[in-house]
C-alpha positions as CSV (number, residue, x, y, z in Angstrom):
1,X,32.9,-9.3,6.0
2,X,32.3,-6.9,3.5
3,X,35.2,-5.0,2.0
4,X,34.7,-3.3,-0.8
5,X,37.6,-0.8,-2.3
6,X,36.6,2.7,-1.5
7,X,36.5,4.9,-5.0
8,X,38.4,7.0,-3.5
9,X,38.1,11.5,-2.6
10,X,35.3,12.9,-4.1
11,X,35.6,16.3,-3.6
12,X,34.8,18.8,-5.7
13,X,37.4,21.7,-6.3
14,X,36.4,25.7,-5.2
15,X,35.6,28.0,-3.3
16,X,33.5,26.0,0.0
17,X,29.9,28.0,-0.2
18,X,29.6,30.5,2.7
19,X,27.0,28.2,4.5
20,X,30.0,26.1,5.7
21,X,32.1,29.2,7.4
22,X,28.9,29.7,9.3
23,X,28.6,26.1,10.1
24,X,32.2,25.6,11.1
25,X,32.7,29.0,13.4
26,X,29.5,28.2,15.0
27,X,30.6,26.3,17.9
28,X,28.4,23.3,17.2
29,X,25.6,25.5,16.3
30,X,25.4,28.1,19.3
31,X,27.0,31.3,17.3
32,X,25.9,34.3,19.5
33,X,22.0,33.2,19.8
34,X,22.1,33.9,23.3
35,X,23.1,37.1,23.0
36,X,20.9,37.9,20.6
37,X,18.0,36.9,22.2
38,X,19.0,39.8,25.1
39,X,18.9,42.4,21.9
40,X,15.6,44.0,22.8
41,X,16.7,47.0,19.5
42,X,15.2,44.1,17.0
43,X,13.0,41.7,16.9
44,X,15.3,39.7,14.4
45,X,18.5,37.8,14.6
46,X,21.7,39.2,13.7
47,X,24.5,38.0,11.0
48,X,25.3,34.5,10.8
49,X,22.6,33.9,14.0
50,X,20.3,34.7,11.1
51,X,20.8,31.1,9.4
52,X,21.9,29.3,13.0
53,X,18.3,29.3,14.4
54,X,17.1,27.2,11.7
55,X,18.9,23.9,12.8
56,X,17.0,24.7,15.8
57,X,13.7,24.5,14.2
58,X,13.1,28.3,13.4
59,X,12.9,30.7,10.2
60,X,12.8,34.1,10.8
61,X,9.9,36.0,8.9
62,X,8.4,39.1,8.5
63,X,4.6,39.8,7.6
64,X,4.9,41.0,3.8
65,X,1.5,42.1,3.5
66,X,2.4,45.4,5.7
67,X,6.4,45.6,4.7
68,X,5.7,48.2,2.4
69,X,3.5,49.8,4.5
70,X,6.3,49.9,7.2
71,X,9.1,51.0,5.0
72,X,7.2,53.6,4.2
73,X,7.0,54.6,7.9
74,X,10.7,54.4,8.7
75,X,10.1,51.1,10.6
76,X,12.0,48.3,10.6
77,X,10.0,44.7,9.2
78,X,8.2,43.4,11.7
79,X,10.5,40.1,12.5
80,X,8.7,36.9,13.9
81,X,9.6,33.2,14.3
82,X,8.2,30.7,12.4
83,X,8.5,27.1,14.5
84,X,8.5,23.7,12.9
85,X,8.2,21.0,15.5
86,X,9.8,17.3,15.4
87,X,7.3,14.8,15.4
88,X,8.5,12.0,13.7
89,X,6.0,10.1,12.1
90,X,3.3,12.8,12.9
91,X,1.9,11.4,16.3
92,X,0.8,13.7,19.1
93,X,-1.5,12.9,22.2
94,X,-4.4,14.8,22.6
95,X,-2.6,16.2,26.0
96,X,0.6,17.8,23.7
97,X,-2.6,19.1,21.6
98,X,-4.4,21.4,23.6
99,X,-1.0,22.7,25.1
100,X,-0.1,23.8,21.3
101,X,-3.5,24.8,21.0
102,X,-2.8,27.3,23.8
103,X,0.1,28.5,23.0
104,X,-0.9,29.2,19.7
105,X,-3.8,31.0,20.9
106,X,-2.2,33.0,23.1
107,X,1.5,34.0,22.2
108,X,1.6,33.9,18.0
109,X,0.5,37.0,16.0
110,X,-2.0,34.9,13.6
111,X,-3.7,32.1,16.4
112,X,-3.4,29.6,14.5
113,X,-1.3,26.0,14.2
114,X,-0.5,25.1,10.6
115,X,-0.1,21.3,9.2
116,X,2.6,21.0,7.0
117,X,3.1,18.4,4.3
118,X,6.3,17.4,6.5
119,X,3.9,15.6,8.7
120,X,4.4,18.3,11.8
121,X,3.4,21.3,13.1
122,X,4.3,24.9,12.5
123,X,4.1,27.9,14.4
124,X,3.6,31.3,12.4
125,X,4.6,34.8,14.3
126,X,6.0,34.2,17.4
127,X,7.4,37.3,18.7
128,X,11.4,36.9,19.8
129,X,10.2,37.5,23.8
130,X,8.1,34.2,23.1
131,X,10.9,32.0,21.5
132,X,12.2,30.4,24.7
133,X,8.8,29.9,26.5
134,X,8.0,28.2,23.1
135,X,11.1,25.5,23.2
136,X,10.2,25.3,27.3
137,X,6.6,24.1,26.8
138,X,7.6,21.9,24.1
139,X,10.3,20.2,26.4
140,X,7.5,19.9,29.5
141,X,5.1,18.5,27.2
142,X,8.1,16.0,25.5
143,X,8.8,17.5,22.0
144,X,11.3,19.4,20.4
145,X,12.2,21.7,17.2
146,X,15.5,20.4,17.0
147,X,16.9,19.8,13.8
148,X,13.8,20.2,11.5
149,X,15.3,22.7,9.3
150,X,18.2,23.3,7.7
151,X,21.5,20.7,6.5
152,X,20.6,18.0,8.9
153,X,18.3,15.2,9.1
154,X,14.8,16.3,9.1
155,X,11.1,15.1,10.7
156,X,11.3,11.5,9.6
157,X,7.7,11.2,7.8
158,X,5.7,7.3,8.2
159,X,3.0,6.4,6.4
160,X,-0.2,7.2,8.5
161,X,-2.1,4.0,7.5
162,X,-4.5,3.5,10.7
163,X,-6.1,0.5,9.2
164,X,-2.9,-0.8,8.9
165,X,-2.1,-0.6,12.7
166,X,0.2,-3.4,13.8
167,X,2.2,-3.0,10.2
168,X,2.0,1.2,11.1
169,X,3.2,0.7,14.4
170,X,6.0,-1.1,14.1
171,X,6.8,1.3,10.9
172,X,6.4,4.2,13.2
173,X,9.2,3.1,16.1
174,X,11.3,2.8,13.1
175,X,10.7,6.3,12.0
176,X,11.1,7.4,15.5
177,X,14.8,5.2,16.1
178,X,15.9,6.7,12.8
179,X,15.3,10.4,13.9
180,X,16.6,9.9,17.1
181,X,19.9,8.3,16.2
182,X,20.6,10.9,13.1
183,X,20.0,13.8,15.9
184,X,23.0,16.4,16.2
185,X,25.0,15.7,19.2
186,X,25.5,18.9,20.3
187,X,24.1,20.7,23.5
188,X,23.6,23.9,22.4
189,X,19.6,23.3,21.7
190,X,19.4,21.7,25.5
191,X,21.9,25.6,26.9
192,X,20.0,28.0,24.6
193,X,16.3,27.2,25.0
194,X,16.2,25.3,28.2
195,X,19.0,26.9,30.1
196,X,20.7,23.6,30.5
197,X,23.9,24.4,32.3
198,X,27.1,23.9,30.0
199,X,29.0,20.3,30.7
200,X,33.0,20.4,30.0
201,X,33.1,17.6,27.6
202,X,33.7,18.9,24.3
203,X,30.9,18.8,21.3
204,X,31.2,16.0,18.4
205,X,29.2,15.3,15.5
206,X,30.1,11.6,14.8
207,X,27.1,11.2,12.3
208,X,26.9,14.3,11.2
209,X,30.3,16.2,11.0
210,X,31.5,19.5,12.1
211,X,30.0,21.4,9.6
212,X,26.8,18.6,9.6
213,X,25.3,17.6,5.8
214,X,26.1,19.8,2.7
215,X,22.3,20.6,2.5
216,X,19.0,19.7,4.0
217,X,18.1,15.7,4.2
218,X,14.6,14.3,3.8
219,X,13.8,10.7,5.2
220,X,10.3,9.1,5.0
221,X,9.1,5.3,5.4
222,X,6.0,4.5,3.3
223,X,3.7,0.9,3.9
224,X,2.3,0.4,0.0
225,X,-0.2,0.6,-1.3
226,X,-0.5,4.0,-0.3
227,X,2.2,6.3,-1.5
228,X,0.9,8.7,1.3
229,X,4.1,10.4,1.7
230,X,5.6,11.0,-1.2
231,X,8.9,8.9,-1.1
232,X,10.3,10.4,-4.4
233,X,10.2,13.8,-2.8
234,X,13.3,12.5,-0.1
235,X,16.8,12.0,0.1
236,X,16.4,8.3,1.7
237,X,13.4,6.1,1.7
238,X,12.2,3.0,2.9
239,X,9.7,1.2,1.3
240,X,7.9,-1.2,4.0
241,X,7.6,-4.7,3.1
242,X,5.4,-7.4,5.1
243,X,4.4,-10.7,5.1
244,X,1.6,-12.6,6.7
245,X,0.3,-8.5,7.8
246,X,4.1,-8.3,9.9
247,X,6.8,-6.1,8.9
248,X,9.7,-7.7,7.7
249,X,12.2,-5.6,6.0
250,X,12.5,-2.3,3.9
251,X,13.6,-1.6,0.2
252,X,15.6,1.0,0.2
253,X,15.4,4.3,-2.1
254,X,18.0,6.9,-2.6
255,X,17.9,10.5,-4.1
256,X,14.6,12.0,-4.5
257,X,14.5,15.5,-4.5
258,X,11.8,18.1,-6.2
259,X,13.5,21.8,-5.4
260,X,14.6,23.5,-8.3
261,X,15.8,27.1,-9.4
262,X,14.0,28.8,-12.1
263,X,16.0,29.0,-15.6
264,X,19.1,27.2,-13.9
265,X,19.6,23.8,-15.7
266,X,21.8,22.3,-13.2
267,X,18.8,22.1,-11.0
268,X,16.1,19.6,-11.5
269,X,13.4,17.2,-9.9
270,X,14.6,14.1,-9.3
271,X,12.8,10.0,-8.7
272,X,14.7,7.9,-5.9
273,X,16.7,5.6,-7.3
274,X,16.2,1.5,-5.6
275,X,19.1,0.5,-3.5
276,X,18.0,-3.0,-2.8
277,X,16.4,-4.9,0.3
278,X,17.7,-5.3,4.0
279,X,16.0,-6.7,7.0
280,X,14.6,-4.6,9.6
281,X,17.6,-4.6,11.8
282,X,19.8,-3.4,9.3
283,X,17.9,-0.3,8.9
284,X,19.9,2.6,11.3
285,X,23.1,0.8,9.9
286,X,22.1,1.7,6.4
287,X,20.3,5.6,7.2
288,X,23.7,6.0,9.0
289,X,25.9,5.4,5.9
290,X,23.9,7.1,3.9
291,X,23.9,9.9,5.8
292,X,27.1,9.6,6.3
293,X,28.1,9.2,2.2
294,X,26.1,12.3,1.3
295,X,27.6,14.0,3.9
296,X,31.3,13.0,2.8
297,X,30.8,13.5,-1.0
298,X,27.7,16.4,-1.3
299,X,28.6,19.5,-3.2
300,X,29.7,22.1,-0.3
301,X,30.6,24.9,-2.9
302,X,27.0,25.3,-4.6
303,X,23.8,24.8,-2.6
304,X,22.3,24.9,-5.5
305,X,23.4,21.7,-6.4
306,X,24.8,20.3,-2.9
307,X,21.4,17.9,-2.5
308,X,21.5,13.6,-2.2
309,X,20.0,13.8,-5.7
310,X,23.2,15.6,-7.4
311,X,26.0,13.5,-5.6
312,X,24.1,10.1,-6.8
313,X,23.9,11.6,-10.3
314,X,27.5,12.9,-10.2
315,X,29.5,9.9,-8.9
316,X,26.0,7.4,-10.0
317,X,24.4,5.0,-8.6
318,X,26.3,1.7,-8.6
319,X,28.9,3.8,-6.8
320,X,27.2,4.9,-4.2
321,X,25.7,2.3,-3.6
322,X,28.5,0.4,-2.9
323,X,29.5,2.9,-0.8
324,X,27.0,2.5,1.3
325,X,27.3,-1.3,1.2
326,X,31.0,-0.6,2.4
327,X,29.9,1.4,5.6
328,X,26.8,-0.5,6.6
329,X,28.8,-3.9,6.2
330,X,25.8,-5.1,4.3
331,X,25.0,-6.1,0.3
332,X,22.1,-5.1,-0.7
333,X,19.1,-7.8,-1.9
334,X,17.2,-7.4,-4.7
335,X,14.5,-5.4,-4.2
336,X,11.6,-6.8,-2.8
337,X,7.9,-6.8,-4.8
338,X,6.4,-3.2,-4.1
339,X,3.3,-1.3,-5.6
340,X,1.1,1.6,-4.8
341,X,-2.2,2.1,-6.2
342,X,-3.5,4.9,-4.3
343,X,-2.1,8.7,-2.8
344,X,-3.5,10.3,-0.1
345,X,-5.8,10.5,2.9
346,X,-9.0,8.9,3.1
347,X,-11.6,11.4,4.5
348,X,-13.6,10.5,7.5
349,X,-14.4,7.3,9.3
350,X,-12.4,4.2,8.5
351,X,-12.3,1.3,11.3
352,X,-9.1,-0.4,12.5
353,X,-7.9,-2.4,15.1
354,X,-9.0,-4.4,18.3
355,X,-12.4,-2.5,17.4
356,X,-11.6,1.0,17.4
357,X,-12.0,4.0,14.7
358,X,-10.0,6.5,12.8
359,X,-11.8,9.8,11.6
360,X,-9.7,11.6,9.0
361,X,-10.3,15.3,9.0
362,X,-9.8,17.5,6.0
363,X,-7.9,20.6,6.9
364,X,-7.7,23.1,3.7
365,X,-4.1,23.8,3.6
366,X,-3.4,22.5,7.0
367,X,-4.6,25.6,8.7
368,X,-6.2,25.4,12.0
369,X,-8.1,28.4,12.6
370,X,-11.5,29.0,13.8
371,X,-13.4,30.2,10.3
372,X,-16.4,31.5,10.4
373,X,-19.2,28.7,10.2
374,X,-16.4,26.1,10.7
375,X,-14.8,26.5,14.5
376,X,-11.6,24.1,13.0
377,X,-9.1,25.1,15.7
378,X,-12.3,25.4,18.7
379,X,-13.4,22.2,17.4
380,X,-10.1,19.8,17.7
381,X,-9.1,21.1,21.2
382,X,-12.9,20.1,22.5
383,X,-12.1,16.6,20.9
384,X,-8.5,16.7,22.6
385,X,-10.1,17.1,25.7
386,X,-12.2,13.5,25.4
387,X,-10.0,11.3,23.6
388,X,-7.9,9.3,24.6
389,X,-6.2,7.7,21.6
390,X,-3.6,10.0,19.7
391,X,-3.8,12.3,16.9
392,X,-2.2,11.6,13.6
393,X,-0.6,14.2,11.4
394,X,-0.7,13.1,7.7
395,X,2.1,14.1,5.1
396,X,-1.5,15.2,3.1
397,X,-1.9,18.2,6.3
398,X,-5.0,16.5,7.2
399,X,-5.2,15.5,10.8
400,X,-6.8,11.7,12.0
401,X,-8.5,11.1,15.5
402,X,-6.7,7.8,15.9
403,X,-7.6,5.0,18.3
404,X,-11.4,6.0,18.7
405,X,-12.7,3.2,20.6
406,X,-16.3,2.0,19.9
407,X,-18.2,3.6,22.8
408,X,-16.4,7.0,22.3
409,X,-17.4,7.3,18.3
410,X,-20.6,8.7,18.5
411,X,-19.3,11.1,20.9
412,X,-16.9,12.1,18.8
413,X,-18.8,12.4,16.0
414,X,-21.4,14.5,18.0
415,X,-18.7,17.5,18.3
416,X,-17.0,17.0,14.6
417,X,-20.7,17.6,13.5
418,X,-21.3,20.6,16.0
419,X,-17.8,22.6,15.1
420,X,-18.9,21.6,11.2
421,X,-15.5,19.5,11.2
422,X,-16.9,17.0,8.7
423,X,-18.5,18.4,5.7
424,X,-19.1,16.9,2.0
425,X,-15.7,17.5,0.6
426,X,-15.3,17.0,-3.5
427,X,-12.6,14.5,-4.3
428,X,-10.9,17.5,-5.7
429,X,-10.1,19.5,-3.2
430,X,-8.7,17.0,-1.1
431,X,-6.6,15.9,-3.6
432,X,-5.4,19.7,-3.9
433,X,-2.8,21.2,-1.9
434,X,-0.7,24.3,-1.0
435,X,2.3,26.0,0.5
436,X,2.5,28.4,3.3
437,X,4.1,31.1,1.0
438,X,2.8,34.4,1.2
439,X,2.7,36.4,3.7
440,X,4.8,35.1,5.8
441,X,8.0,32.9,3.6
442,X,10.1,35.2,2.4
443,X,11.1,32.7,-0.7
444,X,7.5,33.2,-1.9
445,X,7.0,34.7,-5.4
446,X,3.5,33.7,-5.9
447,X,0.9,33.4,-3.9
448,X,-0.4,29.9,-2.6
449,X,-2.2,28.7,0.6
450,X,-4.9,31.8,0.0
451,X,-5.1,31.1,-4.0
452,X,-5.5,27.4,-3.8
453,X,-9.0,27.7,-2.1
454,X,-10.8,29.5,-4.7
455,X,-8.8,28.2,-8.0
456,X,-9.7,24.6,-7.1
457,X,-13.8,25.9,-6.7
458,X,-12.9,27.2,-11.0
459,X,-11.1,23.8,-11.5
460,X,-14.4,22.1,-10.3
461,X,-16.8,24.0,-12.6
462,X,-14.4,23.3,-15.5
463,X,-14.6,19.5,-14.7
464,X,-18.4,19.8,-14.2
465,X,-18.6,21.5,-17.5
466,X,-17.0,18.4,-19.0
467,X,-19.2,16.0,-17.1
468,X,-15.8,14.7,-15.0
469,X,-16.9,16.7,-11.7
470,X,-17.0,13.2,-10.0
471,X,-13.1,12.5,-10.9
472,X,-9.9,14.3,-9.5
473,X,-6.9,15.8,-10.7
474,X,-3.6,15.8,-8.0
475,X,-3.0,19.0,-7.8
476,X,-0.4,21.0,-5.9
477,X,0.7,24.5,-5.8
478,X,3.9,26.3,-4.3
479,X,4.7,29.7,-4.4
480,X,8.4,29.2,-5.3
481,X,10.5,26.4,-7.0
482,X,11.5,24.8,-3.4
483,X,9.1,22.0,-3.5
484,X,7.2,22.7,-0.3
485,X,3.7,21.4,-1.9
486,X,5.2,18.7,-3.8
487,X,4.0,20.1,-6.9
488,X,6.8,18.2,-9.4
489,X,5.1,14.9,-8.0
490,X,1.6,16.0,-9.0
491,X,-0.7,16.2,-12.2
492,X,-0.9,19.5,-12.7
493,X,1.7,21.4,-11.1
494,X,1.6,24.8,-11.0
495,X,5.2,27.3,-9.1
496,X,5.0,30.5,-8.6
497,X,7.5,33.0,-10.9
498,X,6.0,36.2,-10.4
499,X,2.8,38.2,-8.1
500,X,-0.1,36.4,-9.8
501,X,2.1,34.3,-12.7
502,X,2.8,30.2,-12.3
503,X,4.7,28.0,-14.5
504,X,2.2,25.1,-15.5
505,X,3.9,21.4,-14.9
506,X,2.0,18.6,-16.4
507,X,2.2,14.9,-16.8
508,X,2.7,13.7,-13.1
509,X,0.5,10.6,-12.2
510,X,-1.7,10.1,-9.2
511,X,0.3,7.7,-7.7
512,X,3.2,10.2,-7.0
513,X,5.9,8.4,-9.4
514,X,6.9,10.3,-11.9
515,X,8.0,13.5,-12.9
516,X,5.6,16.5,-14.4
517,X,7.7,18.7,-17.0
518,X,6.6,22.2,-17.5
519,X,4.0,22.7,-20.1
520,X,3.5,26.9,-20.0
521,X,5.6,29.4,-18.4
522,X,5.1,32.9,-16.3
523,X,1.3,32.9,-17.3
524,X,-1.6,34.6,-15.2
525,X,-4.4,32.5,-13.4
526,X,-6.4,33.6,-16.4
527,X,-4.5,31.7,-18.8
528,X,-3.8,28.5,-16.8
529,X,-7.9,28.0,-16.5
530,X,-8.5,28.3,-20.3
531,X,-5.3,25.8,-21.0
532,X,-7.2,23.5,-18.5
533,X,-10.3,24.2,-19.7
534,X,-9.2,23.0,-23.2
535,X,-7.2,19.8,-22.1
536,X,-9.8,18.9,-19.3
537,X,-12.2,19.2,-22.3
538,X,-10.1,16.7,-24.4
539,X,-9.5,14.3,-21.6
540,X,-13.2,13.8,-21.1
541,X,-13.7,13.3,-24.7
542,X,-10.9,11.1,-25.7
543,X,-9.8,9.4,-22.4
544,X,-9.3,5.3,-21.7
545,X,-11.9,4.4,-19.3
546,X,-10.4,5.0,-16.0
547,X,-7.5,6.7,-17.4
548,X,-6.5,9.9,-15.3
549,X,-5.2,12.9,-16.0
550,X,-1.7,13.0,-16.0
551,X,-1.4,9.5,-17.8
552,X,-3.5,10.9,-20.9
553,X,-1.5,14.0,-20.8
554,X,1.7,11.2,-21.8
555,X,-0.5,9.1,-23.7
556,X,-2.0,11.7,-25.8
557,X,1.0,13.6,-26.5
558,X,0.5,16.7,-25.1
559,X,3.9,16.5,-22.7
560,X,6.3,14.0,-23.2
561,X,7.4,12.6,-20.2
562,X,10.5,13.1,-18.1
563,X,12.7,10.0,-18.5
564,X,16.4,11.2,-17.2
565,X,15.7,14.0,-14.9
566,X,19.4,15.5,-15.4
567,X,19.7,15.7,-19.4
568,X,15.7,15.8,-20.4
569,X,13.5,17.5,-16.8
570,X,14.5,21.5,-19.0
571,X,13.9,20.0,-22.7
């Protein structure tokens, strides 16, 4: 038996931030959403209702492009839902597909179904007399949108790795048991959006408190070699470890974490610090304590400051390890042999299992729409409609027809080629990717999603000029310092300040392992092509053979490197 001394209360003197009054009068997260939703004068939620809806899966948003426009006029914003889904591990039946494909057709304002980086789905503009029919279909079809936004547990990510199927698999239930058992507890989901009758026995959070986790809580389990999820971008992850092509265990990681705040120095990007080994049926033990540690000692009196990443570096990491050790009844081993060589998704048709086929569609931004020339959205649904394997949602926003069996591939590959779904990609762009941000987050400061597309098309003529058009650069772009892109785990980094300005990060690696630091700040799109141009120019010339990007960046001096996140990411 393990009994280790406990270190004793670790809270942190103050005033508790406003988030937890809203948590704690909520009633287990119901506030007064049902009442709102009978409030036909607005479109929007009211008061604290406002920042309740989220641990059910929604943001409210408004379209910015035509706020001005609207103010002007006298008229309210025009108030619609955006709606993550839960799909731990990313997996979705062709059947779920074409009923999202519908709904999105028919009952958002833009049409279209978005792929997010948090391996799931998003739905933009849903009006607030669509918001229960949304949760309803979800439920028929066996999903949810509970608890993928705010301080709770959110979409578990898995590596996608079809190849890798029996190792993937067994990965995946995993991912699936871990977001199940750190679910709230609490009805009110099940009595607001499915008009579940109420049941007398009183609500209780066991795992996650009254007032659930100090901030939000990012989990993802990743099968090297291919850091495909990004494991230093989340609170708690586990690295999969195999032998003789079974799964046998997990390293465990602790404290990654990529939002910052401009100018504030007590916010910073932050690598996972390695826990140590367990065996596979130690896993929910250990997510559960570590949950349940973060949720006992996180900062509750600054947000800004309340995340995994900040409590490990306050209290460190030997202690909270051993905290964790105390709860799980478990010492950790030593951590287990692990490397990754490669990030990403690869494109197109790879072959896996018991003789079937995996074709990995690129999807610029994760935005199914039919384009012109390129039916996307049109295209998938006709797929959905003959397959009979399952989709895959990557953490890249790229979408895989899993499970294609021999005799169905050409079939397959017939339609990808007739709603242009497959086309010759450069290694760049799908190495590059993008927030939602404008128009409809309301964080954004920059623009994102609709600026990646044509920047990478001048980053590719700058590497052409320099004869490195057949290499890539990681890439990522986010309209604010949250972190929704990634872009502190890429090469070149670039987060919004300002409409049209960036701060320019440099000296990430491709593998997703370390930290960029910021090279230029609040500088047009102007400026940041003729800094690349010049440092592009320089990495042809003088590069190792092989060497990319970011490591020559650290090699040649240009940015030194970020060693301790919490004294050295603002120096």
């Amino acid at each position: 038996m393990i009994n280790k001394k406990h270190p004793g209360p670790l809270k942190i003197n103050g005033q508790l931030d406003d988030a937890e009054r809203v948590k704690k009068e909520s009633n287990y997260l119901r506030g007064s959403i049902a009442e709102d939703l009978s409030d036909n004068l607005t479109g929007g939620f009211n008061g604290d209702n406002f920042s309740l809806i989220r641990f059910h899966g929604m943001y409210q948003q408004d379209d910015r492009d035509i706020r001005a426009e609207r103010t002007e006029q006298k008229l309210d914003a025009r108030h619609a839902m955006m709606l993550r889904c839960r799909l731990p591990g990313g997996i979705i039946t062709p059947k779920q597909w074409l009923a999202i494909d519908d709904f999105a057709k028919d009952k958002t304002l833009y049409g279209s179904i978005r792929l997010t980086n948090r391996q799931t789905f998003q739905f933009h503009g849903i009006l607030k007399n669509h918001i229960k029919s949304v949760h309803q279909i979800l439920h028929d079809i066996g999903l949810d949108s509970l608890a993928t936004a705010n301080d709770v547990n959110r979409n578990v990510l898995c590596s996608s790795n079809p190849i890798e199927s029996i190792i993937h698999q067994d990965a995946y239930q995993w991912a699936k048991k871990i977001s199940e058992h750190l679910l709230p507890q609490t009805r009110a989901y099940a009595e607001i959006w499915l008009d579940q009758q109420k049941v007398t026995t009183i609500d209780s959070e066991p795992i996650l408190g009254s007032t659930y986790l100090p901030r939000k809580f990012k989990t993802a389990i990743v099968i090297p070699p291919n850091n495909d999820v990004d494991l230093h971008a989340n609170d708690m992850s586990f690295v999969a470890i195999a032998e003789n092509k079974r799964l046998i265990g997990f390293n465990v990681l602790v404290g990654g974490g990529l939002s910052i705040e401009h100018g504030n120095k007590l916010t910073y990007a932050r690598t996972a610090s390695e826990f140590g080994y367990i065996p596979l049926h130690k896993i929910i033990d250990v997510a559960e304590a570590i949950v349940k540690t973060q949720r006992d000692w996180g900062n509750r009196t600054n947000r800004k400051n309340a995340k995994t990443k900040y409590t490990i570096d306050r209290v460190g990491p030997d202690v909270f390890k051993a905290e964790v050790e105390r709860r799980a009844n478990i010492q950790f081993q030593s951590i287990q042999p692990y490397e990754f060589t490669t990030r990403g998704d690869l494109i197109g048709w790879t072959k896996g299992i018991n003789n079937t086929w995996n074709l990995t569609l690129f999807i610029e931004n994760g935005r199914i729409l039919d384009y012109t020339n390129r039916p996307i959205k049109s295209g998938i649904a006709e797929i959905a409609k003959m397959h009979y394997g399952d989709f895959r949602l990557t953490s890249n926003q790229n979408l895989i027809i899993a499970g294609v069996p021999e005799s169905e591939k050409e079939n397959i590959q017939k339609l990808a080629v007739s709603y242009n779904l497959i086309d010759n990609i450069s290694l760049q762009r799908i190495n590059s990717m993008a927030c939602v941000s404008f128009p409809t987050c309301p964080l954004a400061m920059a623009e994102a999603e609709r600026f990646l597309p044509e920047f990478v098309t001048s980053l590719e003529k700058i590497m052409s000029a320099h004869s490195v058009g057949h290499e890539y650069i990681v890439l990522r772009v986010t309209g604010c310092p949250n972190g929704c892109s990634r872009a502190l785990l890429a090469e070149i980094g670039l987060i919004g300040k300002a409409p049209g300005r960036y701060n320019l990060y440099l000296g990430g690696n491709r593998i997703g392992t370390r930290i960029p630091r910021k090279y230029l700040e609040n500088i047009n799109v102007d400026q940041i092509l003729k800094n690349l141009d010049q440092l592009i120019c320089q990495w042809a010339a003088e590069r190792y053979q092989d060497e990319s990007f970011g490591d020559f960046t650290i090699r040649a001096g240009i940015i030194k490197p970020v060693i301790n996140p919490s004294y050295d990411f603002w120096t």
